[in-house]
C-alpha positions as CSV (number, residue, x, y, z in Angstrom):
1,X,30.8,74.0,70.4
2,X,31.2,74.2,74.3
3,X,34.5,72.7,74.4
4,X,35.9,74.7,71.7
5,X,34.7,78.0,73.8
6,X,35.6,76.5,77.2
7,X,38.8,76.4,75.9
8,X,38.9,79.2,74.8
9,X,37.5,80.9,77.6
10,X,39.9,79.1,79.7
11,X,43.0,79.6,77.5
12,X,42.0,83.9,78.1
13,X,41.8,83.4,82.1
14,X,45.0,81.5,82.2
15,X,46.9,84.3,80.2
16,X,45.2,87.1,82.2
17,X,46.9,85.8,84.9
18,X,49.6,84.9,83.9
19,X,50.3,88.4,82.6
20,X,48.8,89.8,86.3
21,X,51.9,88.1,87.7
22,X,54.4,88.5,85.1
23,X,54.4,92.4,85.1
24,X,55.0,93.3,88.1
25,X,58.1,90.6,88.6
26,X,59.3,92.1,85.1
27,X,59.1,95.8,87.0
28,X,60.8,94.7,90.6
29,X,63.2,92.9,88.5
30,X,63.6,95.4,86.5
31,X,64.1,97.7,89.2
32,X,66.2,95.6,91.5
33,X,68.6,94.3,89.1
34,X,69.2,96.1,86.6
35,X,72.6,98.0,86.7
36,X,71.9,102.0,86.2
37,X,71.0,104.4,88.7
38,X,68.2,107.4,88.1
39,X,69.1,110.9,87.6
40,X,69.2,113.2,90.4
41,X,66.2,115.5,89.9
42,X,64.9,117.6,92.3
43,X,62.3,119.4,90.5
44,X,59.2,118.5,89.0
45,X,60.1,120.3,85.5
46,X,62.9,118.5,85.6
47,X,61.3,115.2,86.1
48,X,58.6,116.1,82.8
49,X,61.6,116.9,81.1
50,X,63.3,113.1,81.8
51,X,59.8,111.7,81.3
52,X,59.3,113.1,78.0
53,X,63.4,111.7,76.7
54,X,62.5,108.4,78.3
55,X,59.4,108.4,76.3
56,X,61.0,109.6,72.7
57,X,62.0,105.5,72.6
58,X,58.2,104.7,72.9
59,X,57.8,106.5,69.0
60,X,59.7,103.6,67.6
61,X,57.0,100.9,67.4
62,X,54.8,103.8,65.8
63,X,57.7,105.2,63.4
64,X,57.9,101.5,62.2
65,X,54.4,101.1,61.8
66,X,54.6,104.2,59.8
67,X,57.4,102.9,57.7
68,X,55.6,99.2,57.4
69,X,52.1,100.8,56.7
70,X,54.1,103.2,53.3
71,X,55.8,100.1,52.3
72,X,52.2,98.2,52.6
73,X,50.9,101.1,50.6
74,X,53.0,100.4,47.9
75,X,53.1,96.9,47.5
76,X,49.1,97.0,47.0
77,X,49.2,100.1,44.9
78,X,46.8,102.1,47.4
79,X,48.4,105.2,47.1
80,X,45.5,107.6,47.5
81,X,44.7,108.5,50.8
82,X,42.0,106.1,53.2
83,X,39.4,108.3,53.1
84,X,39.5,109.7,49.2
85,X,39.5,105.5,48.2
86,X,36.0,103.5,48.2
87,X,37.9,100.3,48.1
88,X,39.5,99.2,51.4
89,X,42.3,97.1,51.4
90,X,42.5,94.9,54.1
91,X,46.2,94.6,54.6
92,X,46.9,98.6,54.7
93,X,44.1,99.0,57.1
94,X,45.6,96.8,59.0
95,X,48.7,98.9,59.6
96,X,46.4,102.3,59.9
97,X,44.7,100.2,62.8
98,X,47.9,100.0,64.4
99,X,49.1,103.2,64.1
100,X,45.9,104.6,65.0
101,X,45.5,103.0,68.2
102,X,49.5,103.2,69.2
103,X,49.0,107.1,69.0
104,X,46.2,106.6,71.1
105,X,47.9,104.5,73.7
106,X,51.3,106.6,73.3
107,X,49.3,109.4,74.2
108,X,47.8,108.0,77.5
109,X,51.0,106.1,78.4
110,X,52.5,109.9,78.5
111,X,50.1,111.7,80.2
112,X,49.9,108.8,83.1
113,X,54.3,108.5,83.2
114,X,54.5,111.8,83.4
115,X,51.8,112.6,85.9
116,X,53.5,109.9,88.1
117,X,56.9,111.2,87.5
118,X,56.1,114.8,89.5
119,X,54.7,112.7,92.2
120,X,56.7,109.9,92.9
121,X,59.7,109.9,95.1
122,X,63.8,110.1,93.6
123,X,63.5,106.6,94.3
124,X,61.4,105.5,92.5
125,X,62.0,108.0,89.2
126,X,64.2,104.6,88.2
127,X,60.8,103.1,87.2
128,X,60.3,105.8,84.0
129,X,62.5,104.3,81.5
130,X,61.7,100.7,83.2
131,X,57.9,101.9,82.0
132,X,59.3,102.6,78.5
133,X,60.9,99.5,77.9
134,X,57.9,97.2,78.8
135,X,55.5,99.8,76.7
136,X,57.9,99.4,73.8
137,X,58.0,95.6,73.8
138,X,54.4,95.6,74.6
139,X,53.6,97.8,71.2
């Protein structure tokens, strides 16, 4: 039974850090190599306003949850809504977790990118849709 956790345990630490040093060489190189150049915006409206297009390609994960969660729905025949049904079905409610919780994180992810896009520097407003991408592939 230890060995099984130990591993476990250790398999958790090693990808903890090995995601503690793979994001922030995926933002410098990111930020250092790829080929495009950020807007010149000199006003904070302005900078919201980039923030929340950059962010319109974070909704895709979601929309396809969306789209995977109604096609779920139909292929198990759940068709009333989660909280009229007694029965759960485990494979829908997997898709409403998802969902659920991408809303959730969508919605901190764009309060925080757009907080730090009125702050930062014109530098540095190259890192918003570098932000976006990672969330994306993270969702």
């Amino acid at each position: 039974l230890c060995e099984h956790l130990c591993s476990e345990k250790l398999k958790l630490a090693l990808a903890t850090v090995a995601a503690g040093i793979l994001f922030p060489l995926l933002v410098w190189g990111g930020y250092a190599l790829l080929p495009f150049d950020s807007p010149l915006l000199q006003s904070t409206p302005l900078r919201v306003v980039y923030t929340l297009r950059c962010s319109f390609f974070a909704i895709i994960p979601i929309l396809l949850g969306v789209v995977v969660q109604g096609v779920a729905r139909l292929r198990y025949s759940t068709l009333k809504p989660l909280y009229q049904s007694e029965l759960v079905n485990r494979e829908v409610m997997v898709h409403w977790h998802y969902i659920n919780e991408s809303l959730a994180l969508f919605l901190f992810y764009f309060l925080q990118l757009a907080v730090m896009a009125t702050y930062i520097s014109q530098d540095l407003v190259k890192l918003v849709p570098l932000l976006t991408i990672i969330f994306v592939f993270g969702r």
